[in-house]
PyMOL Python script that loads the backbone (N, CA, C, O; Angstrom):
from pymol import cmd

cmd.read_pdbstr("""\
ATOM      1  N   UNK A   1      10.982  21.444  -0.456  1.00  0.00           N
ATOM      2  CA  UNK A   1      10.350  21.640  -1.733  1.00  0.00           C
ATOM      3  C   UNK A   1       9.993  23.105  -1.895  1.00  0.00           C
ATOM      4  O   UNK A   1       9.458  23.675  -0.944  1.00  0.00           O
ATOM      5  N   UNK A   2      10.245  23.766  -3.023  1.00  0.00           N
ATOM      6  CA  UNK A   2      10.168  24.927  -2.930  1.00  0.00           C
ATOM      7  C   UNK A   2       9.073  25.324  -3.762  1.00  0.00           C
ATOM      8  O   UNK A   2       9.171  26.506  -4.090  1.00  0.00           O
ATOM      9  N   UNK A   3       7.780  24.576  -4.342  1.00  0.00           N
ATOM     10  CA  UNK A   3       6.601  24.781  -4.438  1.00  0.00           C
ATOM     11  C   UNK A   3       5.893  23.543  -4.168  1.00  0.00           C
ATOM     12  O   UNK A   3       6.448  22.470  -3.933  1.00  0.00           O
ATOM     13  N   UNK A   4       4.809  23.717  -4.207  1.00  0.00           N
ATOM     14  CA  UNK A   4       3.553  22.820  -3.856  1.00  0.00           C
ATOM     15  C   UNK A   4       3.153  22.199  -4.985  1.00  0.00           C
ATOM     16  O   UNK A   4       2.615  22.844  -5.885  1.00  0.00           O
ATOM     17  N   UNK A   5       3.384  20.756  -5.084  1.00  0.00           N
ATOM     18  CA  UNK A   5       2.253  19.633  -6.113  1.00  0.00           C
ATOM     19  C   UNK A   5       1.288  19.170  -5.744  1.00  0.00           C
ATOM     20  O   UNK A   5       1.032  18.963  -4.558  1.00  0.00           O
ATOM     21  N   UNK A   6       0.706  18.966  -6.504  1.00  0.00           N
ATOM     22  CA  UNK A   6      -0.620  18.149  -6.000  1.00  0.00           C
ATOM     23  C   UNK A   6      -0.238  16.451  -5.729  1.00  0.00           C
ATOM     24  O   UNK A   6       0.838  15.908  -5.979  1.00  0.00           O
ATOM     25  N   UNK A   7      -1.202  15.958  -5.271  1.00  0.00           N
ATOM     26  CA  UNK A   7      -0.769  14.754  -4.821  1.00  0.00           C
ATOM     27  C   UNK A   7      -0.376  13.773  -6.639  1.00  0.00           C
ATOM     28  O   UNK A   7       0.732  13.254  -6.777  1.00  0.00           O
ATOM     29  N   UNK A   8      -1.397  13.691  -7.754  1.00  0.00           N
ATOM     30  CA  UNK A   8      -1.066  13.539  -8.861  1.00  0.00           C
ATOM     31  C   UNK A   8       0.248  13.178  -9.508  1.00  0.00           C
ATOM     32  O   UNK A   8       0.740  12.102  -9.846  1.00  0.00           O
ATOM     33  N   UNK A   9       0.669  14.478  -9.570  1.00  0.00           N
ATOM     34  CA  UNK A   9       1.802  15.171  -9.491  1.00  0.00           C
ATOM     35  C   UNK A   9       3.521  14.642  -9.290  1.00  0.00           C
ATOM     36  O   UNK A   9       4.590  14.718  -9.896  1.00  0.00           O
ATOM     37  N   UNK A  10       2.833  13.951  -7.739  1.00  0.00           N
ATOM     38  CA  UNK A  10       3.684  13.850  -6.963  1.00  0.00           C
ATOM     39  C   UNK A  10       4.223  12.084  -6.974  1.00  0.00           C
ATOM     40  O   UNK A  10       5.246  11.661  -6.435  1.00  0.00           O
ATOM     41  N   UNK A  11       3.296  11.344  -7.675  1.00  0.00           N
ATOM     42  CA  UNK A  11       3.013  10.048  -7.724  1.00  0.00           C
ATOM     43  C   UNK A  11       3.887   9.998  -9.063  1.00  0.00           C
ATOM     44  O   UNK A  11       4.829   9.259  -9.349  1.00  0.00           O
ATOM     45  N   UNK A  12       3.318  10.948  -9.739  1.00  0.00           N
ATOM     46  CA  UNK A  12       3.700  10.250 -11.290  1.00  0.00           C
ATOM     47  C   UNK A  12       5.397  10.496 -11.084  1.00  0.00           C
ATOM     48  O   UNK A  12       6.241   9.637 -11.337  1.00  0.00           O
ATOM     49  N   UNK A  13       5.754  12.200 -10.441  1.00  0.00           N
ATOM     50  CA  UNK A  13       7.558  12.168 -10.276  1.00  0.00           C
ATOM     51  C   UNK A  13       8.015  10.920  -9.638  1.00  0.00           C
ATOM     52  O   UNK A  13       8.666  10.103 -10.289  1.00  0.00           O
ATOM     53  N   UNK A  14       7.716  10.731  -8.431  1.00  0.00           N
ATOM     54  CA  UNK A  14       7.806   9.150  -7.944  1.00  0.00           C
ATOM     55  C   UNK A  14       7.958   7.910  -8.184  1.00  0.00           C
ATOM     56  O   UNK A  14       8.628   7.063  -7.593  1.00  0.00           O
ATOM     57  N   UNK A  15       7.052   7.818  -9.427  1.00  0.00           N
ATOM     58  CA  UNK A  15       7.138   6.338 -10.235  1.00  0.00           C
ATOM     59  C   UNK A  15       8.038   6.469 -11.204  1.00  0.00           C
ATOM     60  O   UNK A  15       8.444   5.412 -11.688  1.00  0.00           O
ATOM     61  N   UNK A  16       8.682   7.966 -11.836  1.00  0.00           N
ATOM     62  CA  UNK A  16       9.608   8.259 -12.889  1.00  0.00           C
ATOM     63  C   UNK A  16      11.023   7.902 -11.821  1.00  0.00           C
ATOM     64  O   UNK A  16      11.926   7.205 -12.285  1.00  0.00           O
ATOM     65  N   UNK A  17      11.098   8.315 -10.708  1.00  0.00           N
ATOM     66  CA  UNK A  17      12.654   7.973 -10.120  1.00  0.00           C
ATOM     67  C   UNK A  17      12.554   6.635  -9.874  1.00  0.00           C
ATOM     68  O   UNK A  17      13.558   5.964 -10.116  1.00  0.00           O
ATOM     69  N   UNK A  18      11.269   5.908  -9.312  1.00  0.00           N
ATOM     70  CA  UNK A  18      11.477   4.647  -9.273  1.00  0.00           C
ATOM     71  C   UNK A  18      11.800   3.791 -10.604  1.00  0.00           C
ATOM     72  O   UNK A  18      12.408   2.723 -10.527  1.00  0.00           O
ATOM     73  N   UNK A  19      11.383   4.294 -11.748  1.00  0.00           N
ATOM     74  CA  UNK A  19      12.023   3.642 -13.018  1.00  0.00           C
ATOM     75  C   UNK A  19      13.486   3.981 -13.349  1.00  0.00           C
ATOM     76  O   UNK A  19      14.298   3.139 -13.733  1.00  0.00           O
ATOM     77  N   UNK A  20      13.708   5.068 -13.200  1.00  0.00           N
ATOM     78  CA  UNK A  20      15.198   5.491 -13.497  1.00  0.00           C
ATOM     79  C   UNK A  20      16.103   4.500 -12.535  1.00  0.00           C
ATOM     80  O   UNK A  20      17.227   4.101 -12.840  1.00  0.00           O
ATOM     81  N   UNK A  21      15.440   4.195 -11.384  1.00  0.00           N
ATOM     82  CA  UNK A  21      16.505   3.009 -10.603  1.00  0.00           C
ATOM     83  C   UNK A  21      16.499   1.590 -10.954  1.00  0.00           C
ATOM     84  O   UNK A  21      17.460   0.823 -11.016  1.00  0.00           O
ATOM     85  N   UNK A  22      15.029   1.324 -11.212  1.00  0.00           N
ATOM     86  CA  UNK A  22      15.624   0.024 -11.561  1.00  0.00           C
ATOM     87  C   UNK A  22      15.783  -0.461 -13.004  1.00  0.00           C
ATOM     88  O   UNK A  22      15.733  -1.599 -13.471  1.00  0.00           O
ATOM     89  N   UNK A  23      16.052   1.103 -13.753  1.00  0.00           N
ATOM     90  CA  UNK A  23      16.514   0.547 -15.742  1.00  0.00           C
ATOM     91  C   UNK A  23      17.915   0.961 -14.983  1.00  0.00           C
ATOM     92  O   UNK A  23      18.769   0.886 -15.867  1.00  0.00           O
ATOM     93  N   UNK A  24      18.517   1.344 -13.813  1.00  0.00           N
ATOM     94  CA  UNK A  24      19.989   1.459 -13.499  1.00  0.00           C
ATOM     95  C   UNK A  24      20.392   3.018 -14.299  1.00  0.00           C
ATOM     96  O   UNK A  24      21.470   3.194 -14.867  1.00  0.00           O
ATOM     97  N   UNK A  25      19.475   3.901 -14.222  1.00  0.00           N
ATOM     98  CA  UNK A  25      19.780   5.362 -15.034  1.00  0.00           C
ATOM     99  C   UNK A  25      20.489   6.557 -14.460  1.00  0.00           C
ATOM    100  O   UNK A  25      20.912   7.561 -15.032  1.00  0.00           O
ATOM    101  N   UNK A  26      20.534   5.997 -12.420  1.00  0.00           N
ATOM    102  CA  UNK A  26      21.371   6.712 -12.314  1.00  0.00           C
ATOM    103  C   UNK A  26      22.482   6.790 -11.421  1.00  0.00           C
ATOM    104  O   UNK A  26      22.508   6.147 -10.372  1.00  0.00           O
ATOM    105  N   UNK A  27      23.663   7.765 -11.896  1.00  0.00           N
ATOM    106  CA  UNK A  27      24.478   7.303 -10.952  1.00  0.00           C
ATOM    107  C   UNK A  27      25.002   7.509  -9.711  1.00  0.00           C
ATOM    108  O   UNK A  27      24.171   8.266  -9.211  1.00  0.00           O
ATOM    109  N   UNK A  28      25.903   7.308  -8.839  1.00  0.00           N
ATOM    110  CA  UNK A  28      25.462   7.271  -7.047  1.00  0.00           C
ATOM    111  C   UNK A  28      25.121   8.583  -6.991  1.00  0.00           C
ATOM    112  O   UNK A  28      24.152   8.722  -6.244  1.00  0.00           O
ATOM    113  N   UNK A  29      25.628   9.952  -7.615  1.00  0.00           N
ATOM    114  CA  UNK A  29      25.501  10.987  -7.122  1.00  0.00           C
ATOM    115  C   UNK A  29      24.149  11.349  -6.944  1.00  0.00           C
ATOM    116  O   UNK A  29      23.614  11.586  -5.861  1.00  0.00           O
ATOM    117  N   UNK A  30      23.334  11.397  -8.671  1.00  0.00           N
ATOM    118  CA  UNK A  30      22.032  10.908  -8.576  1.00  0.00           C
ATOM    119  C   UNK A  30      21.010  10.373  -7.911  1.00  0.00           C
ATOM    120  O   UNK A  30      19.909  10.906  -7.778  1.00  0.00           O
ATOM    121  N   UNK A  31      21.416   9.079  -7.382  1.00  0.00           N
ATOM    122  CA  UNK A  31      20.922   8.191  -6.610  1.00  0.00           C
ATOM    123  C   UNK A  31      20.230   9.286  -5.167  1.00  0.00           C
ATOM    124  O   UNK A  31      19.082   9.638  -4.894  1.00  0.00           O
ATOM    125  N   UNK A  32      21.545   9.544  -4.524  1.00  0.00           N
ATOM    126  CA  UNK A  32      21.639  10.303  -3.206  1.00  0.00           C
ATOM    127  C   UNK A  32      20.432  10.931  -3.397  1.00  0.00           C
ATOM    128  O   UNK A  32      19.344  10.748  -2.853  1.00  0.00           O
ATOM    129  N   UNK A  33      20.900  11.949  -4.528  1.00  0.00           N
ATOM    130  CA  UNK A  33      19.936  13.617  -5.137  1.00  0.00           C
ATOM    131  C   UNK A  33      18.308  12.863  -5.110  1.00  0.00           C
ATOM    132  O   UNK A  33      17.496  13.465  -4.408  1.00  0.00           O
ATOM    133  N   UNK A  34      17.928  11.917  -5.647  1.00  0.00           N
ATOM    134  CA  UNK A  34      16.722  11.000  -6.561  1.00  0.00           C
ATOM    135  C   UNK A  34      16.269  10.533  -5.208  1.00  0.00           C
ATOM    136  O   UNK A  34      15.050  10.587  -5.046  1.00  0.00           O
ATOM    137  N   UNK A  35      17.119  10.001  -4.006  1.00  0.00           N
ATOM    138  CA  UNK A  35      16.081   9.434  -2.895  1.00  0.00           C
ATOM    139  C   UNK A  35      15.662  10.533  -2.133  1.00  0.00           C
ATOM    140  O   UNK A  35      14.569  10.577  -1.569  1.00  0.00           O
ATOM    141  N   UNK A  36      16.572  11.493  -2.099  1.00  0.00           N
ATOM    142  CA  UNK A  36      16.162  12.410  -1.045  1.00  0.00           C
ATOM    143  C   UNK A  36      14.844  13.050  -1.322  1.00  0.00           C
ATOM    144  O   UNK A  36      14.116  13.396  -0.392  1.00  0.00           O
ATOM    145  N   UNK A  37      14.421  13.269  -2.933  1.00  0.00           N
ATOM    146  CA  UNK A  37      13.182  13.878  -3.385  1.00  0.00           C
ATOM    147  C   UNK A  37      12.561  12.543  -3.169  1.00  0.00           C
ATOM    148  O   UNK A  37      11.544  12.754  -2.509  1.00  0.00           O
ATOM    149  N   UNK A  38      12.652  11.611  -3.344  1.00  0.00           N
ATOM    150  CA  UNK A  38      11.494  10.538  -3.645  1.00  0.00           C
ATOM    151  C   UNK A  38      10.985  10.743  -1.760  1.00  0.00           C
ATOM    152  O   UNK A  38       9.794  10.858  -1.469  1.00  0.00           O
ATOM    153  N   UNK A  39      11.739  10.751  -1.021  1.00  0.00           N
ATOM    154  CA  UNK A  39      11.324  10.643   0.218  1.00  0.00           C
ATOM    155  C   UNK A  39      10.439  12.182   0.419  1.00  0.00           C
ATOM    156  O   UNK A  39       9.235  12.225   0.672  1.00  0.00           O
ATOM    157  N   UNK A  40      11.056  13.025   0.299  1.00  0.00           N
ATOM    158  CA  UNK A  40       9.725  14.444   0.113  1.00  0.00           C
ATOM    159  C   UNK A  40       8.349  13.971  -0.583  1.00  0.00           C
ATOM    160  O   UNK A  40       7.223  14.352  -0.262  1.00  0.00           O
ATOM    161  N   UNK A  41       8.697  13.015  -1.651  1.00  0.00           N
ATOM    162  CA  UNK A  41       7.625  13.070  -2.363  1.00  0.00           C
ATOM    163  C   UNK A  41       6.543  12.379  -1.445  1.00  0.00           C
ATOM    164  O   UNK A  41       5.438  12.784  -1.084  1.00  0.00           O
ATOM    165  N   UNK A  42       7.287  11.083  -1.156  1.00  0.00           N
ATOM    166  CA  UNK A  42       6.428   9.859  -0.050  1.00  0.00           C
ATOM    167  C   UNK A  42       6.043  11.001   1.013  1.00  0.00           C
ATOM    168  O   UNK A  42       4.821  11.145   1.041  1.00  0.00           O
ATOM    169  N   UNK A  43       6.602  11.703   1.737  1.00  0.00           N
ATOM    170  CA  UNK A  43       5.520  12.412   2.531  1.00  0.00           C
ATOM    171  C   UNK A  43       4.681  13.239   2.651  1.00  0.00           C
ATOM    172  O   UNK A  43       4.070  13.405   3.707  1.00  0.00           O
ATOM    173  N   UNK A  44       4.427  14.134   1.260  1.00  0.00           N
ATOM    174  CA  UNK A  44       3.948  15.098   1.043  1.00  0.00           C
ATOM    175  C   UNK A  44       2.370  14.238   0.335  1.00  0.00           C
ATOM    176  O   UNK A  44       1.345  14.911   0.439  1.00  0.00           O
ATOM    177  N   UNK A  45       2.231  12.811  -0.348  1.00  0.00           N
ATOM    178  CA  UNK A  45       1.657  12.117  -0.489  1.00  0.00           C
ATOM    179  C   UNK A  45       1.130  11.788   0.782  1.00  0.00           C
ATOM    180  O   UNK A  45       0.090  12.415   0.979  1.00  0.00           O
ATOM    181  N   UNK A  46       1.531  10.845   1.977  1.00  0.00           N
ATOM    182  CA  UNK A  46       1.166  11.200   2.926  1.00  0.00           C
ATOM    183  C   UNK A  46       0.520  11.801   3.333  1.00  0.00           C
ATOM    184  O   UNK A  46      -0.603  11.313   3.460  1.00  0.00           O
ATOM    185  N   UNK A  47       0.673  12.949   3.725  1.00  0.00           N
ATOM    186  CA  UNK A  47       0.341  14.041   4.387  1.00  0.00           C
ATOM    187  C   UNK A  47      -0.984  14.686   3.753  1.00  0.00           C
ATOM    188  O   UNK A  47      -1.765  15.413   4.367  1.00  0.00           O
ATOM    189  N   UNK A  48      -1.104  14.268   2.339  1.00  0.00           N
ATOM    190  CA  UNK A  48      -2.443  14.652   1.739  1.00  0.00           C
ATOM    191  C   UNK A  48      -3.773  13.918   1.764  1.00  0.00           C
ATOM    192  O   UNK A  48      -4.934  14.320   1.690  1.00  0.00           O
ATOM    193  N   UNK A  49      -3.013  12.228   1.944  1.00  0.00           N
ATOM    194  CA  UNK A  49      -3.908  11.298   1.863  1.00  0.00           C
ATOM    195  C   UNK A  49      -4.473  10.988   4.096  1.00  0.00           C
ATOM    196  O   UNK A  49      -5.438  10.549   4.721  1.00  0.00           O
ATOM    197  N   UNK A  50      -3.227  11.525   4.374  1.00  0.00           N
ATOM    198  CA  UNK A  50      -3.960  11.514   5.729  1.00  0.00           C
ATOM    199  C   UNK A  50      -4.798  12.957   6.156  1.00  0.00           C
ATOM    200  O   UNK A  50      -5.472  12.982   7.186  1.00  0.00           O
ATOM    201  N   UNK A  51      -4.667  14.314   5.135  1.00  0.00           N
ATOM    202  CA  UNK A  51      -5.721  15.316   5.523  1.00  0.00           C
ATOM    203  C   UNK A  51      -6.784  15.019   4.913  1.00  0.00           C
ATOM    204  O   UNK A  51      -7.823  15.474   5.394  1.00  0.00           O
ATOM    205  N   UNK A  52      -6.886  14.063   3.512  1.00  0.00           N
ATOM    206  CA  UNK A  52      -8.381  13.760   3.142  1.00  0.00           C
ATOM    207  C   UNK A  52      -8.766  13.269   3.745  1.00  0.00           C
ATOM    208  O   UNK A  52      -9.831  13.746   4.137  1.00  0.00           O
ATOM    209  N   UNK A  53      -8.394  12.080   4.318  1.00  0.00           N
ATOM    210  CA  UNK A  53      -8.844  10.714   5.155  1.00  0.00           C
ATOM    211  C   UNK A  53      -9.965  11.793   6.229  1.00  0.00           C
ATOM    212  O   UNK A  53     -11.193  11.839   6.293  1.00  0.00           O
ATOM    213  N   UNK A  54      -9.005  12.479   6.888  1.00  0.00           N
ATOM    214  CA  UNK A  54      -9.653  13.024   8.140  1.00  0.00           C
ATOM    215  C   UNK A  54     -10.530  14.584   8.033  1.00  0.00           C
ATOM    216  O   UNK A  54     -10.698  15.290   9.027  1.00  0.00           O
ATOM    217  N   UNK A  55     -11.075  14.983   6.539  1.00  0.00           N
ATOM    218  CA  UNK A  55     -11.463  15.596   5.684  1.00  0.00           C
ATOM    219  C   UNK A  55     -12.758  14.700   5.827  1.00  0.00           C
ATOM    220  O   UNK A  55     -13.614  15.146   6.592  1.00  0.00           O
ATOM    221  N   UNK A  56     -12.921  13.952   5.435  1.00  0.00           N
ATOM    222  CA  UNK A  56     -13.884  12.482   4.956  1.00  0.00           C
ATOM    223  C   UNK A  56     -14.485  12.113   6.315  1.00  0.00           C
ATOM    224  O   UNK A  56     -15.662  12.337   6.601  1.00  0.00           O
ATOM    225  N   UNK A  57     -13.847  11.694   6.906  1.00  0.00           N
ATOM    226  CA  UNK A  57     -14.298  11.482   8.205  1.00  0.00           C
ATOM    227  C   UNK A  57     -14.866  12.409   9.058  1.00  0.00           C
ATOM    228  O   UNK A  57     -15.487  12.083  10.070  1.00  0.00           O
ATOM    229  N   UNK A  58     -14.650  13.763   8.634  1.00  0.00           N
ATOM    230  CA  UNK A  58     -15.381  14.867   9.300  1.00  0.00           C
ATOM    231  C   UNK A  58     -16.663  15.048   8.459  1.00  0.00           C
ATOM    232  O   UNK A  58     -17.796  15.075   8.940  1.00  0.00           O
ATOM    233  N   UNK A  59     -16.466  15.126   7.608  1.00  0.00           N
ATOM    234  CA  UNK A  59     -17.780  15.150   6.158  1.00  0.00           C
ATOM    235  C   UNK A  59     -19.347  13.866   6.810  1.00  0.00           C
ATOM    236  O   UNK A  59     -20.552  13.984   7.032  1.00  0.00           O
ATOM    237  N   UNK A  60     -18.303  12.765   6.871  1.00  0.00           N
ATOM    238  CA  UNK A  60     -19.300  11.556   7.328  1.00  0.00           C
ATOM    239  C   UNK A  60     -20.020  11.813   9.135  1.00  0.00           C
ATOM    240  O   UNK A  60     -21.061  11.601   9.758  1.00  0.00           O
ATOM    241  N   UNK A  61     -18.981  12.253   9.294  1.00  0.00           N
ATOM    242  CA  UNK A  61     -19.494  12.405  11.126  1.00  0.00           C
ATOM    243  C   UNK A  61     -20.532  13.316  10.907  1.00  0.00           C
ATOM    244  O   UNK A  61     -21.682  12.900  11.050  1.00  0.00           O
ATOM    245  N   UNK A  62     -20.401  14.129  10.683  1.00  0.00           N
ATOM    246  CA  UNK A  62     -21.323  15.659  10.203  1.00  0.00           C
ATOM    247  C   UNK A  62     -23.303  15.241   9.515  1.00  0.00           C
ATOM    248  O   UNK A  62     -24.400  15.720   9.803  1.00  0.00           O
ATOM    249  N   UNK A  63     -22.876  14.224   8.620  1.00  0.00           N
ATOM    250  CA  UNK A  63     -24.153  13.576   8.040  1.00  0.00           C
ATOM    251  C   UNK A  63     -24.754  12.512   8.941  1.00  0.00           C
ATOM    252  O   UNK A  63     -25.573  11.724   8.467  1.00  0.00           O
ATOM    253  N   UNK A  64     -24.320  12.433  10.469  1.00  0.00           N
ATOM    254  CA  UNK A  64     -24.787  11.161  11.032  1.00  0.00           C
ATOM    255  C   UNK A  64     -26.305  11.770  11.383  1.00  0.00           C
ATOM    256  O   UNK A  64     -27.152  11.050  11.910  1.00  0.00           O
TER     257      UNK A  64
END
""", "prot")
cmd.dss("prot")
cmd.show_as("cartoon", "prot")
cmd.util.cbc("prot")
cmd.orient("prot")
């Protein structure tokens, strides 16, 4: 990825390729092009929701 989204961002592109597949919008070449980002997308989601998680959990440890 050659800039940074926010997690937002990254959900809403996500749910747009997941519609384009199953109204059948695109074709194999597409397809290929459309999973390979959807899979960047799934981890970059990831990767945000596991630095809050452990963001949060440092926040809470901190207030014990």
């Amino acid at each position: 990825m050659s800039k940074e989204i926010n997690y937002e961002a990254a959900v809403k592109e996500l749910e747009e390729i997941v519609s384009k597949m199953e109204n059948d919008e695109l074709d194999i070449d597409q397809m290929s092009v459309q999973l390979k980002r959807a899979q960047e997308l799934m981890k970059l989601c990831k990767d945000k929701l596991t630095k809050t998680d452990e963001e949060i959990q440092k926040i809470l440890a901190n207030n014990k």
